[in-house]
C-alpha positions in Angstrom: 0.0 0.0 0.0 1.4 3.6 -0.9 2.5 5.3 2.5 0.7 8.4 2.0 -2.7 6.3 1.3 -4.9 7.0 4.8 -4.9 3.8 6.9 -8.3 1.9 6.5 -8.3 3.0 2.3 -9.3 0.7 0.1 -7.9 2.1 -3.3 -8.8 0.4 -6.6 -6.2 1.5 -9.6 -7.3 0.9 -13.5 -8.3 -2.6 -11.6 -9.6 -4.9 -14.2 -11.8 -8.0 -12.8 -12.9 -10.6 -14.4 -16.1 -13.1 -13.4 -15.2 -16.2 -15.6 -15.9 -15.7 -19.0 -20.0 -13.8 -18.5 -19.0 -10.8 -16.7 -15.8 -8.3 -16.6 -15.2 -5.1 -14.7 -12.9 -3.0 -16.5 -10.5 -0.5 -15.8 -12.1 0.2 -12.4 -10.6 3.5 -10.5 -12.2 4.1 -7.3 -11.2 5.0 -3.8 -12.7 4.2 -0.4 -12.2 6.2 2.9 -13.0 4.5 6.6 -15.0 7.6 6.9 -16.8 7.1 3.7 -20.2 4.5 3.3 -21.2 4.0 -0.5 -23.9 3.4 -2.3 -23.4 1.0 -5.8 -26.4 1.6 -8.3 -26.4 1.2 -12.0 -28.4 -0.5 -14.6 -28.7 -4.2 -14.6 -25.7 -5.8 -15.7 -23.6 -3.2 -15.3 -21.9 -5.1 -12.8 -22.8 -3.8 -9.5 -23.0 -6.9 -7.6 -19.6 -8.0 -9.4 -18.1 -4.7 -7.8 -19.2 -4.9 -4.5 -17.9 -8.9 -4.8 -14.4 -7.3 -5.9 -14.1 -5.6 -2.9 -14.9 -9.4 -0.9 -12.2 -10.5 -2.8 -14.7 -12.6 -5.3 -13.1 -12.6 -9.1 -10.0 -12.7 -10.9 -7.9 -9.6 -11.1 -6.7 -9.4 -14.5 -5.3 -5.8 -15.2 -4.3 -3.1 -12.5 -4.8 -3.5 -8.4 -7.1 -3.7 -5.6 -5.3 -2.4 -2.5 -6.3 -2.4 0.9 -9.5 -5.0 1.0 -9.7 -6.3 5.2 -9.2 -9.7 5.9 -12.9 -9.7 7.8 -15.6 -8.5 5.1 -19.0 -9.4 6.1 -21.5 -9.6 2.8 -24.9 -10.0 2.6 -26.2 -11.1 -1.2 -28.7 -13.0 -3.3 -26.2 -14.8 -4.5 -24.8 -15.7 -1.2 -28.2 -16.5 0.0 -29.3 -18.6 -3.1 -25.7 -20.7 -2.6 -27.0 -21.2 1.1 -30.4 -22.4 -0.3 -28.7 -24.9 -2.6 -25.8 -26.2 -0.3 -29.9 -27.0 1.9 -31.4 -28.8 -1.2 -28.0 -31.0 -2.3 -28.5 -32.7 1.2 -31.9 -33.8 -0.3 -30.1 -35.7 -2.6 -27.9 -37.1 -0.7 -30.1 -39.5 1.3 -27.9 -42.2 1.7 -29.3 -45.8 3.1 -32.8 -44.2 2.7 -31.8 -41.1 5.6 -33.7 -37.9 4.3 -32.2 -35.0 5.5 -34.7 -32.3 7.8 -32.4 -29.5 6.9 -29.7 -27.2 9.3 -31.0 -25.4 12.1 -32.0 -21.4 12.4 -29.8 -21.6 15.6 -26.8 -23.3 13.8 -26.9 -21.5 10.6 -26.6 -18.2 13.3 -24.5 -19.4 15.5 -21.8 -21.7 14.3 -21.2 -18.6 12.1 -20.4 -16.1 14.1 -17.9 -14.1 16.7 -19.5 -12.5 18.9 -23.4 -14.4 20.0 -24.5 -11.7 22.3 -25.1 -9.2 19.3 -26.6 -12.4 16.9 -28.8 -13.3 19.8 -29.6 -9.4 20.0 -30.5 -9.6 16.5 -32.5 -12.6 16.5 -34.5 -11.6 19.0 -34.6 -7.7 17.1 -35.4 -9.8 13.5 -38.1 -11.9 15.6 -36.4 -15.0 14.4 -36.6 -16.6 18.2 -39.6 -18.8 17.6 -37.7 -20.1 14.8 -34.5 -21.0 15.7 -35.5 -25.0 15.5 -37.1 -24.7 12.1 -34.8 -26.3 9.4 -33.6 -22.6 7.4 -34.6 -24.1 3.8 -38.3 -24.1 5.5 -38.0 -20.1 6.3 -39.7 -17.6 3.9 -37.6 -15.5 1.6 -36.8 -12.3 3.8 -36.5 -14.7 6.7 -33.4 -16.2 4.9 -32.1 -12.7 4.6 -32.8 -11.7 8.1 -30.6 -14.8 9.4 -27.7 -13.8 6.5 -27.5 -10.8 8.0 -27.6 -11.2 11.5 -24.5 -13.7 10.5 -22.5 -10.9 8.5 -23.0 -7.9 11.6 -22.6 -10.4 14.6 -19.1 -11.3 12.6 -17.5 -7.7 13.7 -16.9 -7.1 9.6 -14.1 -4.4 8.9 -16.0 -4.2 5.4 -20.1 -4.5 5.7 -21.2 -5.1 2.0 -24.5 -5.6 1.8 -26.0 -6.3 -1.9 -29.9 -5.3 -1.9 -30.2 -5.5 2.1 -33.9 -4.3 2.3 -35.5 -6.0 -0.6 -37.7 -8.9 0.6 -38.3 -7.1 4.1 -41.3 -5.9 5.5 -41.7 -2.3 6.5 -41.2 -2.6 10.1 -38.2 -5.0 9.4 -37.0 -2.2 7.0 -36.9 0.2 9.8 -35.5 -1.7 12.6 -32.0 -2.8 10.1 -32.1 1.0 8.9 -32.0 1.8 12.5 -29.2 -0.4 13.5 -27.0 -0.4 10.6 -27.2 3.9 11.8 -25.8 2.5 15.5 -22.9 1.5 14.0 -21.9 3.5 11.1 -18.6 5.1 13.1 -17.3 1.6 13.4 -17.9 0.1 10.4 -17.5 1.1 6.7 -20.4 0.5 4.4 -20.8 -0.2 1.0 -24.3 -1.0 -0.2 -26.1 -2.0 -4.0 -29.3 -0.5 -3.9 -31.3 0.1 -6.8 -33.8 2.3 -4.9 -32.6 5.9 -4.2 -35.7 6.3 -1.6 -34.3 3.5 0.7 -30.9 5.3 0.8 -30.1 5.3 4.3 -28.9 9.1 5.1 -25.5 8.1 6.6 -24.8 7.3 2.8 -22.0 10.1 2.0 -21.2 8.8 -1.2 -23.0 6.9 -4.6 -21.1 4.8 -7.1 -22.8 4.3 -10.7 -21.9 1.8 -12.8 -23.4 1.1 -16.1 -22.5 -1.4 -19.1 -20.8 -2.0 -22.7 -20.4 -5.2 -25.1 -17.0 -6.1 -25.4 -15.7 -6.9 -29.2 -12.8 -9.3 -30.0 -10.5 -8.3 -32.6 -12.4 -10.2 -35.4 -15.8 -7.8 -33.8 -17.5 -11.1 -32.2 -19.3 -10.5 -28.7 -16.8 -11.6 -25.9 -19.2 -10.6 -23.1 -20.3 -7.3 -21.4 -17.7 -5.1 -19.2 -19.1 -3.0 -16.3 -17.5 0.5 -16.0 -17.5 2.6 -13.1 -19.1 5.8 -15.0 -19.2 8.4 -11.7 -18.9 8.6 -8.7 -20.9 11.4 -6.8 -20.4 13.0 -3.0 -24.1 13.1 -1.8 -23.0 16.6 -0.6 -22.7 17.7 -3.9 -26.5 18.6 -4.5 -26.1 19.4 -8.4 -24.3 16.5 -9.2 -26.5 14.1 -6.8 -29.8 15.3 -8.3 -28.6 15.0 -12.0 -27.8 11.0 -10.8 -31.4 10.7 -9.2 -32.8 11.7 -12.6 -31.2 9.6 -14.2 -32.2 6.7 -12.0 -35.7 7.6 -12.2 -36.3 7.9 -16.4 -39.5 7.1 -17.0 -40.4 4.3 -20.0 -43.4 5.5 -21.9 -45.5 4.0 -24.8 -45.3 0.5 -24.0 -46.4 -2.0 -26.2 -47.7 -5.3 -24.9 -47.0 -8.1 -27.3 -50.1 -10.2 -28.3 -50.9 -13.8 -27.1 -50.8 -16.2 -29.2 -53.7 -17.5 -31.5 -52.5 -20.4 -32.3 -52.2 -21.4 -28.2 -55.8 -20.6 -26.9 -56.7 -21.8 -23.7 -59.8 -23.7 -22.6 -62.9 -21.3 -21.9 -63.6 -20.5 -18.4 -67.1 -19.8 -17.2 -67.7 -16.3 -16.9 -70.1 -16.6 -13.9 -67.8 -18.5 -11.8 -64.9 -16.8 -9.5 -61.1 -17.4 -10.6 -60.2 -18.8 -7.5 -62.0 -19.4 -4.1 -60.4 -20.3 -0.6 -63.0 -21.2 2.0 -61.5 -21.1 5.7 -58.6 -21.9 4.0 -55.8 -23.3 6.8 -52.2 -24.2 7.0 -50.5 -25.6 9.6 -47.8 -27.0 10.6 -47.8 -29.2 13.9 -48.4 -26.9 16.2 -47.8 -23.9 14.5 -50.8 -21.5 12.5 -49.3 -20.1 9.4 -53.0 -19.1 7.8 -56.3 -19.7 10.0 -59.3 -19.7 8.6 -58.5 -17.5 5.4 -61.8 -16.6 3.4 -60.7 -15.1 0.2 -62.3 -15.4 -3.4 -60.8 -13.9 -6.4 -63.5 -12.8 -9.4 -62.9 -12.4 -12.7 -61.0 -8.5 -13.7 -60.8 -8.2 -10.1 -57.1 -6.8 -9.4 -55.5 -7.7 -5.8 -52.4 -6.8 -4.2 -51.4 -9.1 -1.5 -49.2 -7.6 1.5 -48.1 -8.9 5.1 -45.1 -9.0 7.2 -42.1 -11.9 6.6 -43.5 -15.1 7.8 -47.1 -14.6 7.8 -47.9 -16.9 4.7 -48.1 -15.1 2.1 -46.2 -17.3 -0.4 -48.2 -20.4 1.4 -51.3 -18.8 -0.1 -50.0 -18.7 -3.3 -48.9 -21.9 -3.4 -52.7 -23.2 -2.2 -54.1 -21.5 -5.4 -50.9 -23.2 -7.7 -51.2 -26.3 -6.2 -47.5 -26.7 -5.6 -48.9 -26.8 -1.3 -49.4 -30.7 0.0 -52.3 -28.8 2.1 -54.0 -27.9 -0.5 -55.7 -31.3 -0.5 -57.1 -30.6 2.7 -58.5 -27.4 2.1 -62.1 -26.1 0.5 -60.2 -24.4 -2.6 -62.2 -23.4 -6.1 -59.9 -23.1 -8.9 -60.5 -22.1 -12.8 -63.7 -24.3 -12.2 -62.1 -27.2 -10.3 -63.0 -28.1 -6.8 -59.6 -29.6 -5.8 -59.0 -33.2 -4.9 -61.7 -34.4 -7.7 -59.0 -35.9 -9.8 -57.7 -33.1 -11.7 -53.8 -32.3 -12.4 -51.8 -29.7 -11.1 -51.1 -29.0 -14.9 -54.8 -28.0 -15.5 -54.7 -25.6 -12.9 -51.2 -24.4 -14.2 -52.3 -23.8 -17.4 -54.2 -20.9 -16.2 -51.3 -18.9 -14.0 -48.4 -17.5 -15.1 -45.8 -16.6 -12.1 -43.0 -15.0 -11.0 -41.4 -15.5 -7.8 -37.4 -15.0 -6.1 -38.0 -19.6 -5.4 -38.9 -19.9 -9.5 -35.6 -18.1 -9.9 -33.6 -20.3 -7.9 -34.8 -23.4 -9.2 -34.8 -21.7 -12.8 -30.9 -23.3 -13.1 -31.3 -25.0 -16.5 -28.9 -23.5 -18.8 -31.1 -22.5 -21.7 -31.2 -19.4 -23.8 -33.1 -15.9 -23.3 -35.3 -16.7 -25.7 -36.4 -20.1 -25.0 -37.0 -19.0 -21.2 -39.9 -16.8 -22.5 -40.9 -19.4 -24.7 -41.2 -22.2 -21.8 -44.3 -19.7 -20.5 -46.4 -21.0 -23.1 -45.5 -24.6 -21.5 -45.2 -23.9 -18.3 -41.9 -25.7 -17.5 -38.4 -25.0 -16.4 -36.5 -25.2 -19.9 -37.6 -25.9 -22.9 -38.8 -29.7 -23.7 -40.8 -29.1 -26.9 -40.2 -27.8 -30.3 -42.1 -24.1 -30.0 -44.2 -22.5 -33.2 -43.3 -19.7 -35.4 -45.7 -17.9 -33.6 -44.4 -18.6 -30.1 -40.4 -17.3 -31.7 -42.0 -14.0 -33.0 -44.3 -13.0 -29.7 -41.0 -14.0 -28.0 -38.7 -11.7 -30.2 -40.9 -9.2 -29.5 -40.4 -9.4 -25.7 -37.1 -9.5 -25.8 -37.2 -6.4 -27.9 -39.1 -4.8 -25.4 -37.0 -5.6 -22.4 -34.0 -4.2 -24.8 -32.4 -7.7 -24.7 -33.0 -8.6 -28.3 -29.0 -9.1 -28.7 -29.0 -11.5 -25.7 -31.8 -13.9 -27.3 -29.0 -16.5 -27.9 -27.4 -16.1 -24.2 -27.3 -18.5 -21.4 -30.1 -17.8 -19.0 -28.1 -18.5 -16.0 -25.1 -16.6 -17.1 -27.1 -13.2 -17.5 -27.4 -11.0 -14.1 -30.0 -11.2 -11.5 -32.1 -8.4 -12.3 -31.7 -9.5 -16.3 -33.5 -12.6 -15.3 -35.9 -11.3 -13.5 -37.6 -9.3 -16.5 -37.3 -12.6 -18.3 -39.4 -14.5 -16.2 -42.0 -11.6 -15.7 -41.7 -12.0 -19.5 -42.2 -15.8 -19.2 -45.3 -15.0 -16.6 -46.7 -12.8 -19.3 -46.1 -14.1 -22.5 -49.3 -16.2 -22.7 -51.8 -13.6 -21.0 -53.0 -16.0 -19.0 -56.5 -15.6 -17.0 -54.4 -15.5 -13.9 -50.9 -13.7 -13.2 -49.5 -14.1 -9.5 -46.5 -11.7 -8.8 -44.7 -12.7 -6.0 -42.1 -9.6 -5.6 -41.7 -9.0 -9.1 -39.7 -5.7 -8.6 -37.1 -7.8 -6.4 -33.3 -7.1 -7.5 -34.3 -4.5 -10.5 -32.9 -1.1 -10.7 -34.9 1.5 -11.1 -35.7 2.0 -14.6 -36.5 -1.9 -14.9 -38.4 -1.3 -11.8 -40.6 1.5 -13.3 -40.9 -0.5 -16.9 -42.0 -3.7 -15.3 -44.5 -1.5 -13.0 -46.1 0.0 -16.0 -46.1 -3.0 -17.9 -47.9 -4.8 -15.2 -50.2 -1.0 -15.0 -50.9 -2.4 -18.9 -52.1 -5.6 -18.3 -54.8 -4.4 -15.7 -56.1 -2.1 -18.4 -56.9 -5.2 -20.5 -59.7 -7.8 -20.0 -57.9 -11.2 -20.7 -55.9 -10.9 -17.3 -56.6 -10.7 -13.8 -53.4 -9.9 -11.5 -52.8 -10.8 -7.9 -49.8 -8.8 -7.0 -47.3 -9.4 -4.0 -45.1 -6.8 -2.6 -43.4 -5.3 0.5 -42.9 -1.6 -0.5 -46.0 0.7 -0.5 -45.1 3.7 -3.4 -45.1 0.3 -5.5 -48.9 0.5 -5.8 -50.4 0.3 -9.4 -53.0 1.8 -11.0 -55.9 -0.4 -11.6 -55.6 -2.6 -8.5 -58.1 -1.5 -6.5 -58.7 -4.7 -3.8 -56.1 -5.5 -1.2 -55.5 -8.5 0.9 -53.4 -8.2 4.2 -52.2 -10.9 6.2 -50.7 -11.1 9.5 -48.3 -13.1 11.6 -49.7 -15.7 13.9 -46.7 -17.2 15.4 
């Protein structure tokens, strides 16, 4: 490290990066203060989570240095949490002399994992995680998972907190409490955050990083893969500068054009004059434990909901009643797209009718198939692409790609693209057939802003229409969208 560099800098000098052969960051020059906490944002794929991984150590450095990264650097990511998640499912498959595994602990995925146990058992008990310290962690909802990563990466005593996306998945008053306690410790610790929405900017943020993206050529002109560039780098004190960047963030996509279903892929009629979906004292339960009690709900035709409710009160169970992907579903009084259920139908006749996005689809979306054959697989309804798809299905799908601007990418590997990339293709995927039902389950979940307000307004499209009635799951309030008009709240019983 240069002497004259402050102690505690991290200093990153024309540092090139690469992320096997998908993802480079190039010619990165950026310097980090101990009195400085950052904010990453950028548009998807422009490498942001690859950055803050640089500064973890994550990547091979290829070109210019990295100088100063701590030995201790606590990070919170989907990534990281989606690896947990999977290291939980291998030990499915590994049921040797007919053992099925029940899954790790809460309490040992916490505590085995951490320095210092009076501030994780602070945590837990701040995160409302203690009732659930002896459920297996693949069992937890989404933002539970991410409350017990990051009670593992603060009760480690991190020289480097990097926390990719810490608030997404969180309910509001979870939101407030980490805002509130990532505040107690800011003179301690250095931050560096990717957030993709400038109103959850905590305001001990002095400084934003944006990053945005270019297609690298070979020198016979062939796609190599895209680089991320650091573009600028803005004090928050500098109000001009800062307001220019929140702009930017915010642009606005206007005339949208949905792409057509298909005609040559018609679904069977529905009767009009029966309700999309009914749940009658619907209930699900788990020994001793109430998720849902008694849940009366019934979903008519054109009738828009938005589903809401703190971590851990059931709203993904719910979902997965009406989908048939819940074993209780058998043993509750649930109406479907005219089937009672447990009269011999198939969960693909009830599938037919939904399309659905949600962060567990993404995770178990690991085939390695291309862009456009993940849209395509809508019309089918399965996780890659098993069955040779029409002319028709190709063009509709062209179409979505062009309007996600990814029509160059149509021939990339799904699971190579970013996390926010593959989200618009599986709202895309959800979409592409207009089915009579479309379930988003935190749709907006990893996407920067301006993906954030396209997929918003697409979604604000769909309501206009008559073919598609949307049941809409989120956490964050200003996310509200024109046309839904009925709201469904759930609370926490245990």
């Amino acid at each position: 490290m240069d002497p004259l560099i402050r102690p505690g800098t991290i200093r990153l000098t024309k540092a090139t990066v690469s992320f096997d052969d998908r993802f480079t960051l190039s010619e990165i020059d950026w310097t980090i203060t101990p009195d400085q906490h950052w904010v990453i944002t950028g548009t998807n794929g422009a490498g942001k989570s690859a950055l803050a991984a640089a500064l973890a150590g994550i990547g091979d450095i290829t070109g210019g240095s990295i100088q100063g990264l701590p030995s201790n650097v606590g990070i919170v990511s989907f990534e990281a949490q989606a690896e947990l998640i999977a290291q939980e499912l291998k030990k499915d498959d590994a049921d040797i002399m007919d053992v099925i595994s029940l899954g790790t602990p809460v309490s040992e995925m916490i505590f085995d994992h951490c320095q210092d146990h009076q501030i994780a058992s602070e945590l837990v008990e701040k995160f409302g995680l203690t009732t659930l310290l002896d459920r297996a962690f693949r069992k937890l909802s989404t933002g539970e998972t991410r409350k017990v990563m990051l009670i593992r990466a603060l009760a480690n005593k991190p020289d480097l907190l990097i926390l990719d996306e810490p608030f997404d998945g969180l309910d509001v008053a979870t939101l407030a409490m980490l805002q509130a306690h990532l505040a107690s410790i800011i003179d301690t610790v250095p931050m560096v955050m990717v957030l993709n929405r400038f109103d959850e900017m905590p305001d001990f943020i002095t400084h934003v990083a944006y990053l945005d993206k270019k297609s690298a050529d070979n020198r016979k002109g062939k796609k190599t893969g895209d680089q991320g560039r650091l573009a600028l780098t803005v004090d928050r004190q500098d109000e001009a500068a800062f307001n220019e960047l929140y702009q930017l963030l915010h642009l606005k996509t206007t005339d949208l054009s949905v792409p057509e279903a298909d005609p040559t892929h018609k679904l069977p009629a529905l009767d009009p004059s029966q309700p999309l979906v009914k749940l009658t004292q619907a209930t699900i339960q788990y020994g001793d434990t109430v998720i849902v009690d008694k849940l009366d709900w019934t979903i008519e035709r054109g009738q828009h909901w938005q589903l809401s409710g703190p971590n851990g009160s059931g709203k993904t169970c719910v979902l997965s009643l009406i989908t048939g992907d819940h074993p209780q579903c058998y043993t509750n009084d649930i109406f479907v797209f005219g089937f009672q259920r447990g009269n011999g139908e198939s969960i693909w006749q009830i599938k037919q009718f939904i399309g659905y996005v949600s962060t567990n689809l993404q995770w178990e979306y690991r085939v390695s198939t291309s862009c456009k054959n993940v849209i395509i697989s809508g019309f089918y309804d399965s996780i890659g692409m098993y069955t040779k798809p029409t002319d028709s299905q190709k063009k509709i799908a062209d179409q979505w790609l062009a309007l996600l601007g990814m029509t160059e990418r149509a021939d990339q590997p799904f699971n190579k693209l970013s996390y926010g990339d593959q989200r618009l293709l599986l709202i895309a995927r959800a979409m592409v057939k207009h089915p009579p039902l479309l379930i988003l389950d935190e749709p907006c979940l990893g996407l920067d802003e301006m993906n954030r307000q396209l997929v918003l307004a697409l979604i604000e499209k769909i309501c206009q229409g008559f073919e598609t009635t949307v049941l809409y799951v989120n956490h964050h309030a200003e996310d509200q969208i024109t046309g839904i008009e009925h709201y469904l709240g759930l609370e926490k019983n245990h």
